[in-house]
N, CA, C and O atoms as a Tinker XYZ file with bonds, in Angstrom:
   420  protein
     1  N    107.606000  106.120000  116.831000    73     2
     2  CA   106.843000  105.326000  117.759000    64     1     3
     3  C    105.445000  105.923000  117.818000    63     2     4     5
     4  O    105.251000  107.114000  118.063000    81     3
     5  N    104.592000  105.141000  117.611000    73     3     6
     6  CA   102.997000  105.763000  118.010000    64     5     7
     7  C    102.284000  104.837000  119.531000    63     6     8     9
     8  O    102.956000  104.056000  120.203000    81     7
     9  N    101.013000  105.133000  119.766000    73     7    10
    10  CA   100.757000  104.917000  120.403000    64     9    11
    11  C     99.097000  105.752000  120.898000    63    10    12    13
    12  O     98.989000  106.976000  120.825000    81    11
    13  N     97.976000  104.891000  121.361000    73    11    14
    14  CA    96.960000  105.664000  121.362000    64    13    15
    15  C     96.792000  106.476000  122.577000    63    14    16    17
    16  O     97.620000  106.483000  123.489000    81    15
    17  N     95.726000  107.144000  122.571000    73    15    18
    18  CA    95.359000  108.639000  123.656000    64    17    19
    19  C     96.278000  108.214000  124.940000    63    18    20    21
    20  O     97.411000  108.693000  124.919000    81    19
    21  N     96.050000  107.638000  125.710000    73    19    22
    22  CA    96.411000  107.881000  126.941000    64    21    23
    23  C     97.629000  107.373000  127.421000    63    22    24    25
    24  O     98.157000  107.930000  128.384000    81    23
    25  N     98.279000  106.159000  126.764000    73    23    26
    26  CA    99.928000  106.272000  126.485000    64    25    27
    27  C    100.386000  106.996000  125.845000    63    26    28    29
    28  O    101.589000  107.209000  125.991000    81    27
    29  N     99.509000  107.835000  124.664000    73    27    30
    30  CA   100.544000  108.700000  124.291000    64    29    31
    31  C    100.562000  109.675000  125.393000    63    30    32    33
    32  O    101.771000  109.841000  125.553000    81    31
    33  N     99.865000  110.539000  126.385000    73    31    34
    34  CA    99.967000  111.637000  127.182000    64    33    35
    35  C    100.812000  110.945000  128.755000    63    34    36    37
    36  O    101.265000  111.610000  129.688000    81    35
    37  N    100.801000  109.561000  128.615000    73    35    38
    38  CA   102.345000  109.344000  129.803000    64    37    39
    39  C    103.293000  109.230000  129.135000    63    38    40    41
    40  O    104.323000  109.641000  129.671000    81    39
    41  N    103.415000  108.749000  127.950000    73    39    42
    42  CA   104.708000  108.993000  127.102000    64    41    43
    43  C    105.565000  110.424000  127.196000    63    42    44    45
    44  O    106.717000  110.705000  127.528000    81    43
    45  N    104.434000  111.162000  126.742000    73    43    46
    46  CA   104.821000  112.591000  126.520000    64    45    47
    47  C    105.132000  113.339000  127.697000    63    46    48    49
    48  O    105.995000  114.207000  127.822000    81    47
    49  N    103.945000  112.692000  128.950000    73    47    50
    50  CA   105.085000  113.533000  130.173000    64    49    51
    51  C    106.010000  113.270000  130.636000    63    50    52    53
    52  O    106.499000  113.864000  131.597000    81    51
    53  N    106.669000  111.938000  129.848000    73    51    54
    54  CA   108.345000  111.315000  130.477000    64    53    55
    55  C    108.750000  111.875000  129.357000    63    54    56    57
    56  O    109.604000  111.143000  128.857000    81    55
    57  N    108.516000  113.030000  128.566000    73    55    58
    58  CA   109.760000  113.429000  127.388000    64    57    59
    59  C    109.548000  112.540000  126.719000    63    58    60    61
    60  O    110.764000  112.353000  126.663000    81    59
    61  N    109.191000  111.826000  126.167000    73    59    62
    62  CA   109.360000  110.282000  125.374000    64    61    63
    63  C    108.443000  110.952000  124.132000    63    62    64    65
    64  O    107.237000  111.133000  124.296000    81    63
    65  N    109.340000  111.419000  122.468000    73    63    66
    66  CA   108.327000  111.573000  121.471000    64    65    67
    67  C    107.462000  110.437000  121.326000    63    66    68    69
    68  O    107.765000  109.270000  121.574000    81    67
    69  N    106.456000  110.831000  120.939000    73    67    70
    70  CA   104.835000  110.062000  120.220000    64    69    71
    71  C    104.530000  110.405000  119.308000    63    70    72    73
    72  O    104.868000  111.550000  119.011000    81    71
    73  N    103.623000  109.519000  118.229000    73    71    74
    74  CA   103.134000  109.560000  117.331000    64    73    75
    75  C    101.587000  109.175000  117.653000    63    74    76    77
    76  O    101.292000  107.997000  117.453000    81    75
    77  N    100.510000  110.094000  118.159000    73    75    78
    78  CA    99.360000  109.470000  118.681000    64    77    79
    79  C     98.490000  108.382000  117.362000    63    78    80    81
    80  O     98.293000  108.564000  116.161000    81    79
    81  N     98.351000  107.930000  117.737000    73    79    82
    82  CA    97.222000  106.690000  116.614000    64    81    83
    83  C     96.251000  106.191000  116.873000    63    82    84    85
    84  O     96.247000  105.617000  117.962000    81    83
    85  N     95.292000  106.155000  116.255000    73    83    86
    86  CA    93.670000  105.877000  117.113000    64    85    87
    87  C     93.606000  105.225000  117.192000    63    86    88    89
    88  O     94.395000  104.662000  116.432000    81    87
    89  N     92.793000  104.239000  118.014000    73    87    90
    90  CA    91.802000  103.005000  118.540000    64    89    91
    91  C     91.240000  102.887000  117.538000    63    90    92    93
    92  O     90.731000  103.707000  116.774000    81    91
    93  N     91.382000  101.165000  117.522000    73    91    94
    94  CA    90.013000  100.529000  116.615000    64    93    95
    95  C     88.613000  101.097000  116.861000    63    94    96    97
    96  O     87.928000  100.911000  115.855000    81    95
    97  N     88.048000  101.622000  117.675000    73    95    98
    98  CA    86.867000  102.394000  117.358000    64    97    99
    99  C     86.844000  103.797000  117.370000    63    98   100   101
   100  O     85.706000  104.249000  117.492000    81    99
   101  N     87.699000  104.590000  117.286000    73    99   102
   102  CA    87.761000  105.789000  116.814000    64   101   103
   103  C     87.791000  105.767000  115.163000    63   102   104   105
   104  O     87.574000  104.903000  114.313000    81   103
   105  N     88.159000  107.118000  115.144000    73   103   106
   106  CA    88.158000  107.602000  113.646000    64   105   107
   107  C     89.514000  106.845000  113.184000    63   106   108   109
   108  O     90.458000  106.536000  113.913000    81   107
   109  N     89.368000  106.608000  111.701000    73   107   110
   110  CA    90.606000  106.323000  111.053000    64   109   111
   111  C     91.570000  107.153000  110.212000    63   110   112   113
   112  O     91.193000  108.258000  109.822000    81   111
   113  N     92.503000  106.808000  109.975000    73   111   114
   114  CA    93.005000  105.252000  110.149000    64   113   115
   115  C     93.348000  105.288000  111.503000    63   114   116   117
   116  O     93.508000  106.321000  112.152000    81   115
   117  N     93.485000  103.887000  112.012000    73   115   118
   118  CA    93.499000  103.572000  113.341000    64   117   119
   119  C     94.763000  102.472000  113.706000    63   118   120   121
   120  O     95.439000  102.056000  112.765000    81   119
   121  N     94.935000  102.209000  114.510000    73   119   122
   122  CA    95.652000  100.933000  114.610000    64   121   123
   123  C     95.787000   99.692000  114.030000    63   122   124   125
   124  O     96.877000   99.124000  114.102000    81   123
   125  N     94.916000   99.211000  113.503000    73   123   126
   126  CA    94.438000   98.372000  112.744000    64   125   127
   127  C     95.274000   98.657000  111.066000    63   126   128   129
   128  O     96.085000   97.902000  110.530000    81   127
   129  N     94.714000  100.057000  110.506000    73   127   130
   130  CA    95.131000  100.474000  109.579000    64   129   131
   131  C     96.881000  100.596000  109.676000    63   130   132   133
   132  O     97.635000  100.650000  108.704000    81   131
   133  N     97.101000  100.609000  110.474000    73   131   134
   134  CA    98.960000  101.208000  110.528000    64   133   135
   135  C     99.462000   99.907000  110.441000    63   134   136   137
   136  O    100.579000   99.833000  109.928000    81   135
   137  N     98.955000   98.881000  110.793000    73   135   138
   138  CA    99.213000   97.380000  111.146000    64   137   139
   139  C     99.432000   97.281000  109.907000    63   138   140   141
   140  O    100.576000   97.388000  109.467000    81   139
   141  N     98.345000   97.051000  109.100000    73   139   142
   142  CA    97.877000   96.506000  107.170000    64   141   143
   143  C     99.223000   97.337000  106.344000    63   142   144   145
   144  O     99.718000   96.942000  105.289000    81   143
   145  N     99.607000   98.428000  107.024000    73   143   146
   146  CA   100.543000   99.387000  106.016000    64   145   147
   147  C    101.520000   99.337000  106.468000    63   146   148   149
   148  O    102.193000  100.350000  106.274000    81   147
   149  N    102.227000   98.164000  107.345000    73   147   150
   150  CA   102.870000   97.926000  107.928000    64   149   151
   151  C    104.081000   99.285000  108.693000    63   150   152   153
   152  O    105.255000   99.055000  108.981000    81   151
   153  N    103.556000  100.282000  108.827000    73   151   154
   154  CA   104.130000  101.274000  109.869000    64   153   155
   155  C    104.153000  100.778000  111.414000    63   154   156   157
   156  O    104.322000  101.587000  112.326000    81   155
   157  N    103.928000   99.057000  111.695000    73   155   158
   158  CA   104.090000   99.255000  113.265000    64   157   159
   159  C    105.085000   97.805000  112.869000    63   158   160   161
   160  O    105.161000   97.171000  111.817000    81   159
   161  N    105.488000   97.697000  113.639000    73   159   162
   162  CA   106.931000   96.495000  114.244000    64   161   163
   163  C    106.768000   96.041000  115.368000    63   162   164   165
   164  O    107.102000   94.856000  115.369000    81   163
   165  N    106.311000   96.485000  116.654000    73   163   166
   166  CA   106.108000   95.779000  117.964000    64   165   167
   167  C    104.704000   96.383000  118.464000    63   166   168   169
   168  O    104.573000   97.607000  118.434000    81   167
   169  N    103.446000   95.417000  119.011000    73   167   170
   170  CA   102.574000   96.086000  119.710000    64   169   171
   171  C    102.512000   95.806000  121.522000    63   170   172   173
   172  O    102.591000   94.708000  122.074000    81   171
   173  N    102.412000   96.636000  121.932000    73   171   174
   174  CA   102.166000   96.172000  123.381000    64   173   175
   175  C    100.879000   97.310000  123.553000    63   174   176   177
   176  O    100.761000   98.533000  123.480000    81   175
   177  N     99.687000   95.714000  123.920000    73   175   178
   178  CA    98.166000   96.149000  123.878000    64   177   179
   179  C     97.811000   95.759000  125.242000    63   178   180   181
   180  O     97.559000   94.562000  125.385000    81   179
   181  N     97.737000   96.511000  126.282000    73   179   182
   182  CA    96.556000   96.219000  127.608000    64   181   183
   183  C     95.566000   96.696000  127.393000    63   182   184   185
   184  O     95.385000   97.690000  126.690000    81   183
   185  N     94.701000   96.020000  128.007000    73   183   186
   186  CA    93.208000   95.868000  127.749000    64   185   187
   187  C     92.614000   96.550000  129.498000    63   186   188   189
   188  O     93.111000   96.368000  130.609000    81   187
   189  N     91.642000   97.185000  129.164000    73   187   190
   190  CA    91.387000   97.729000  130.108000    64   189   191
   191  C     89.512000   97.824000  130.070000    63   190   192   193
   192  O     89.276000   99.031000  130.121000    81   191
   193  N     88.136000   97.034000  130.003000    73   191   194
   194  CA    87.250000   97.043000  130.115000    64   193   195
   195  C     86.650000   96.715000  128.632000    63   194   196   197
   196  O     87.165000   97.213000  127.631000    81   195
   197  N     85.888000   96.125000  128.587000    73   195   198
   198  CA    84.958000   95.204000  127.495000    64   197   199
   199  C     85.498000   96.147000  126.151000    63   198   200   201
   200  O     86.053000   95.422000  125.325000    81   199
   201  N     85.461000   97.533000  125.767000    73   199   202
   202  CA    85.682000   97.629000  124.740000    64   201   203
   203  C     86.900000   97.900000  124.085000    63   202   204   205
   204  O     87.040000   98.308000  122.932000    81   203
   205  N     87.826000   97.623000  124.971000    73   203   206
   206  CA    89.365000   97.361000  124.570000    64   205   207
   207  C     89.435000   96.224000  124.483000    63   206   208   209
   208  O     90.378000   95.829000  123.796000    81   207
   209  N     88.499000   95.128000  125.117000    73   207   210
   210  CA    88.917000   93.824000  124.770000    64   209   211
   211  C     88.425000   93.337000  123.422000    63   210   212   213
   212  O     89.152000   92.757000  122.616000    81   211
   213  N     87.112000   93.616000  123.226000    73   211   214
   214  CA    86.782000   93.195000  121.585000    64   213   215
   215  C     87.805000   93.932000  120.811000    63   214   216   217
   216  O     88.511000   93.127000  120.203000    81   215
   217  N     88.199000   95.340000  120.576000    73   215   218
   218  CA    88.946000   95.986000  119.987000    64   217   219
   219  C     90.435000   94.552000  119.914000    63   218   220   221
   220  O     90.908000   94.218000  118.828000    81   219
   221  N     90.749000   94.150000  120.779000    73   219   222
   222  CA    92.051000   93.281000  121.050000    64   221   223
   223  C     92.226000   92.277000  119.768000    63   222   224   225
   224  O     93.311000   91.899000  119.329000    81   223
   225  N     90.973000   91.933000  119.273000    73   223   226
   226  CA    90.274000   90.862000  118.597000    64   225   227
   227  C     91.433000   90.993000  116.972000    63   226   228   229
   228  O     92.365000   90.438000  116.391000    81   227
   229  N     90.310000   92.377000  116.888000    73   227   230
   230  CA    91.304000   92.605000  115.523000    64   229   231
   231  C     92.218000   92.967000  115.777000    63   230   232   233
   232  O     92.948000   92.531000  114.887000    81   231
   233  N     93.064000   93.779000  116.728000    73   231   234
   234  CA    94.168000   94.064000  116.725000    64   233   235
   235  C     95.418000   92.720000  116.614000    63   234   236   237
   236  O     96.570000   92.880000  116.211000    81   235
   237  N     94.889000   91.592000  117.026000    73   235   238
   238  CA    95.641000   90.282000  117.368000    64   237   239
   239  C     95.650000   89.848000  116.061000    63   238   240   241
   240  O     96.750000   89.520000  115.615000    81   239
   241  N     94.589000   89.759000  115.265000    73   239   242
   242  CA    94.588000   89.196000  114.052000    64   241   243
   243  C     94.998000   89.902000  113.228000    63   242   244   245
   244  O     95.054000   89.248000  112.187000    81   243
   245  N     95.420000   91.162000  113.035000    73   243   246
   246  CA    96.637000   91.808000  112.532000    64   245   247
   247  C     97.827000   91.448000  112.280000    63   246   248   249
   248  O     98.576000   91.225000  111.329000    81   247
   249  N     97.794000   91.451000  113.620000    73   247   250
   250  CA    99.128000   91.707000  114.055000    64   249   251
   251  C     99.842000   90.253000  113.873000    63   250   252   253
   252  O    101.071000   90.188000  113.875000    81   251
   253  N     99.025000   89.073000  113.713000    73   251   254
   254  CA    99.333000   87.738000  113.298000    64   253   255
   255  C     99.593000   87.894000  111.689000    63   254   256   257
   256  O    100.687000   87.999000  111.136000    81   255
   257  N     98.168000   87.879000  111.026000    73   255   258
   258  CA    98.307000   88.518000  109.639000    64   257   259
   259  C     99.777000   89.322000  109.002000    63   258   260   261
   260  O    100.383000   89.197000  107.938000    81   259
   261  N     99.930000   89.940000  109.872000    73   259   262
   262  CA   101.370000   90.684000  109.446000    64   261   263
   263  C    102.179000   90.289000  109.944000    63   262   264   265
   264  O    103.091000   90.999000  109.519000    81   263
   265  N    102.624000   89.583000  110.636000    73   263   266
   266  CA   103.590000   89.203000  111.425000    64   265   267
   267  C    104.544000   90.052000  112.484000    63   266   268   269
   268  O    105.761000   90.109000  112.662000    81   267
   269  N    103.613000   90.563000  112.982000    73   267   270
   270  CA   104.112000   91.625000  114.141000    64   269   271
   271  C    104.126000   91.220000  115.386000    63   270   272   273
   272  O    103.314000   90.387000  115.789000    81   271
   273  N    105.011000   91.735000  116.123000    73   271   274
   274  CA   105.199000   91.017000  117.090000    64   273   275
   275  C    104.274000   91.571000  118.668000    63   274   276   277
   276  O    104.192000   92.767000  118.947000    81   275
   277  N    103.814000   90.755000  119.321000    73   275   278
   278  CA   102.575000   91.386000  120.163000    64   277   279
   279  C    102.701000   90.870000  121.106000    63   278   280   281
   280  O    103.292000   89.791000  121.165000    81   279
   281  N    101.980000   91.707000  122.574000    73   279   282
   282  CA   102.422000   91.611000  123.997000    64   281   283
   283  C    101.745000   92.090000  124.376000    63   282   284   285
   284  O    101.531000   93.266000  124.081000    81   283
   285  N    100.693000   91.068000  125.682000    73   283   286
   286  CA    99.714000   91.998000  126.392000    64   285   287
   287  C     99.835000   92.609000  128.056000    63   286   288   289
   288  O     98.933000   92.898000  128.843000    81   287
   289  N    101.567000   92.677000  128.239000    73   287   290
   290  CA   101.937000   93.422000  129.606000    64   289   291
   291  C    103.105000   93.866000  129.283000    63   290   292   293
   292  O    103.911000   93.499000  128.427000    81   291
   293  N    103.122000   94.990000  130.329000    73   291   294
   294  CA   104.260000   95.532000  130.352000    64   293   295
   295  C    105.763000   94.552000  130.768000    63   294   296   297
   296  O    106.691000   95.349000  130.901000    81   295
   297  N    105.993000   93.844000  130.880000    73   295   298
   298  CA   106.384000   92.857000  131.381000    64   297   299
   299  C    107.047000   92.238000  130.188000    63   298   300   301
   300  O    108.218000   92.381000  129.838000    81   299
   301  N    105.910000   91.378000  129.505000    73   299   302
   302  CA   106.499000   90.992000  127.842000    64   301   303
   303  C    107.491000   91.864000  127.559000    63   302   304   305
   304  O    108.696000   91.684000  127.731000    81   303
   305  N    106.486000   93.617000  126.746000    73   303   306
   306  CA   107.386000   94.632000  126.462000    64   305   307
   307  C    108.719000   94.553000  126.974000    63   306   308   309
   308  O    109.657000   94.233000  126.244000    81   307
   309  N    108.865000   94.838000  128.239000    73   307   310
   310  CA   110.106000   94.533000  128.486000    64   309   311
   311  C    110.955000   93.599000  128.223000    63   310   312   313
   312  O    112.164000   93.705000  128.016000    81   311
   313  N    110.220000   92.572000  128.236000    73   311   314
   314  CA   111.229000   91.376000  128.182000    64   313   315
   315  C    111.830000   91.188000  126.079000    63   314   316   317
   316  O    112.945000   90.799000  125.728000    81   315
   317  N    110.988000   91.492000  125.378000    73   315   318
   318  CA   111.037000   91.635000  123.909000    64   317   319
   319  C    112.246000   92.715000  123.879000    63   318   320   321
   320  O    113.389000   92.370000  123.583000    81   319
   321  N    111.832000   94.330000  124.277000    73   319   322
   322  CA   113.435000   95.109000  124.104000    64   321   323
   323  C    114.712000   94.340000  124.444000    63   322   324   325
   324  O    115.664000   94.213000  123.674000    81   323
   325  N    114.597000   93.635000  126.189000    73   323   326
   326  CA   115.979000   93.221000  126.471000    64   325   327
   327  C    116.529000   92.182000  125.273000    63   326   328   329
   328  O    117.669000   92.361000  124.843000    81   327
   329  N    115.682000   91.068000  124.728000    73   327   330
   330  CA   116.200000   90.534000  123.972000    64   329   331
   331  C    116.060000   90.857000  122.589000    63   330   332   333
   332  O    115.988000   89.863000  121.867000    81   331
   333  N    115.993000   92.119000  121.930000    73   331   334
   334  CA   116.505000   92.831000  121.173000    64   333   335
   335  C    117.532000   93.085000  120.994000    63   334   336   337
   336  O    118.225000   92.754000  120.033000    81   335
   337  N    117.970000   94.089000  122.414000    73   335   338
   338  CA   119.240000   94.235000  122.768000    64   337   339
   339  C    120.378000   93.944000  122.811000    63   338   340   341
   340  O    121.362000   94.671000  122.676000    81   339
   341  N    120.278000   92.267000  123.109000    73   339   342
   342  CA   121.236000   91.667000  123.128000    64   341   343
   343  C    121.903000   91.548000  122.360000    63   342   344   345
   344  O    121.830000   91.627000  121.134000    81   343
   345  N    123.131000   91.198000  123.499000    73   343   346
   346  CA   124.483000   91.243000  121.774000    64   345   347
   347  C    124.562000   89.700000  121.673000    63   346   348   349
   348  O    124.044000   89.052000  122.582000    81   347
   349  N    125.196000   89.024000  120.594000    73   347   350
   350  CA   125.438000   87.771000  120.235000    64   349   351
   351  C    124.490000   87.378000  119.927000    63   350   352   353
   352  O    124.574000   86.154000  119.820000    81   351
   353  N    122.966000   87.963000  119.563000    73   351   354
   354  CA   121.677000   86.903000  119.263000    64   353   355
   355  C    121.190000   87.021000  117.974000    63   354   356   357
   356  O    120.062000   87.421000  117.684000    81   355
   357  N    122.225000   86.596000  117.050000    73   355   358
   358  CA   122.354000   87.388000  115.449000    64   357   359
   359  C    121.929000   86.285000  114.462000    63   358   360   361
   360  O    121.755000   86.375000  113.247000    81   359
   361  N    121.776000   84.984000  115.461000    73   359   362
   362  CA   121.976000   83.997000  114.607000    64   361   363
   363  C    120.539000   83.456000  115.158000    63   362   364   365
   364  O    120.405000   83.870000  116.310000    81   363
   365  N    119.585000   82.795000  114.808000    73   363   366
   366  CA   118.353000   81.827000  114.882000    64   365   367
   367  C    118.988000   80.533000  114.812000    63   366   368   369
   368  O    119.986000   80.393000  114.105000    81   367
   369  N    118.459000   79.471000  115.546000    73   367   370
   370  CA   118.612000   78.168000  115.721000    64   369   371
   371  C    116.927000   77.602000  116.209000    63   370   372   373
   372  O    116.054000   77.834000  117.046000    81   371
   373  N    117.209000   76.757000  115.086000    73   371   374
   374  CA   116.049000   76.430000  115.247000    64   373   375
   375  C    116.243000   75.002000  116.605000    63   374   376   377
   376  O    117.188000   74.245000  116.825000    81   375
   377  N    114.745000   75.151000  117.339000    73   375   378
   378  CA   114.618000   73.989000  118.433000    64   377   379
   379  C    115.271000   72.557000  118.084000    63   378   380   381
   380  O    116.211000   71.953000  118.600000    81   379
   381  N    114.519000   72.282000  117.140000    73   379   382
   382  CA   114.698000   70.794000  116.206000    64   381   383
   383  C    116.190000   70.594000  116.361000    63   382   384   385
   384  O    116.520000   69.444000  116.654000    81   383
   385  N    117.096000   71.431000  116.231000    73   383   386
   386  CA   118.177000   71.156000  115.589000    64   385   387
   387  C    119.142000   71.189000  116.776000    63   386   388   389
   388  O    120.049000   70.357000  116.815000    81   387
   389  N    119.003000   72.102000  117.751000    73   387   390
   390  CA   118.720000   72.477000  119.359000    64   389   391
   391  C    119.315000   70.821000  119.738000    63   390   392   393
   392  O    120.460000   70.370000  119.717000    81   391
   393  N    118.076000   70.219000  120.059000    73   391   394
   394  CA   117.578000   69.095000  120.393000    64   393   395
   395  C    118.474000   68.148000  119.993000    63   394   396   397
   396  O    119.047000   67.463000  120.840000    81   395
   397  N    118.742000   67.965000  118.467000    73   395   398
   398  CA   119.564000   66.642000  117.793000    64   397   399
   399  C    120.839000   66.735000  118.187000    63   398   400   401
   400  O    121.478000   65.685000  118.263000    81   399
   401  N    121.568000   68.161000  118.564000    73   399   402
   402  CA   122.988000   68.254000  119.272000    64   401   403
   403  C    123.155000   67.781000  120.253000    63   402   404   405
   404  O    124.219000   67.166000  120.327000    81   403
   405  N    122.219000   67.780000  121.584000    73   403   406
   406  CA   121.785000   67.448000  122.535000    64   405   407
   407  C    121.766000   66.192000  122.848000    63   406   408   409
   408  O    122.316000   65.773000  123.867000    81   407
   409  N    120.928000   65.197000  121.743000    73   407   410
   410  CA   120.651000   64.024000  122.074000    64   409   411
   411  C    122.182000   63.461000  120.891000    63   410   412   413
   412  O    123.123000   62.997000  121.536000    81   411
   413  N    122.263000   63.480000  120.273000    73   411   414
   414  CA   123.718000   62.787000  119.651000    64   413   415
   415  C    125.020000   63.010000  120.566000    63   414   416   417
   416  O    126.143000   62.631000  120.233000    81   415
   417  N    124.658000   63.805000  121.997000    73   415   418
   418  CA   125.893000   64.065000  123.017000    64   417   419
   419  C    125.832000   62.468000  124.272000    63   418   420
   420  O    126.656000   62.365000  125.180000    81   419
């Protein structure tokens, strides 16, 4: 798990290992870069004053680009693990198809 400066140092004081990883405007490679080399799988990005929000920019278009999955509250986060978690959700159904069971009832 990575994570930049200042989640990584609440991470680390709940015991929780980190992998620190820089900000799009720090030095690289950065977040951005881990995205392209696909070393990340879930982002959860809050934004916290003008230059985390441009930073958001590319991070979103990454994370689309790659198909990663992205969340801008803690809240999402949460809600993405629980339905990870879950048991029985092994199978995808698509809406469309959802729908035609539905209406042929």
């Amino acid at each position: 798990m990575g994570a930049t400066g200042g989640t990584t140092n609440k991470l680390t004081e709940s015991c929780i290992t980190v992998e620190r990883i820089n900000k799009v405007n720090e030095a690289r490679p950065n977040v951005v870069d881990s995205i392209k080399n696909d070393e990340i799988a879930l982002i959860v990005n809050t934004t916290e004053g003008p230059v985390a929000i441009a930073d958001s920019a590319d991070i979103r278009r990454s994370a689309l680009q790659h198909k990663v999955t992205y969340t801008t509250t803690l809240a999402g986060a949460e809600a993405v693990v629980e339905a990870l978690n879950a048991e029985g959700l092994n199978v995808v159904r698509r809406l469309q198809d959802i729908h035609a069971a539905i209406s042929s009832n």
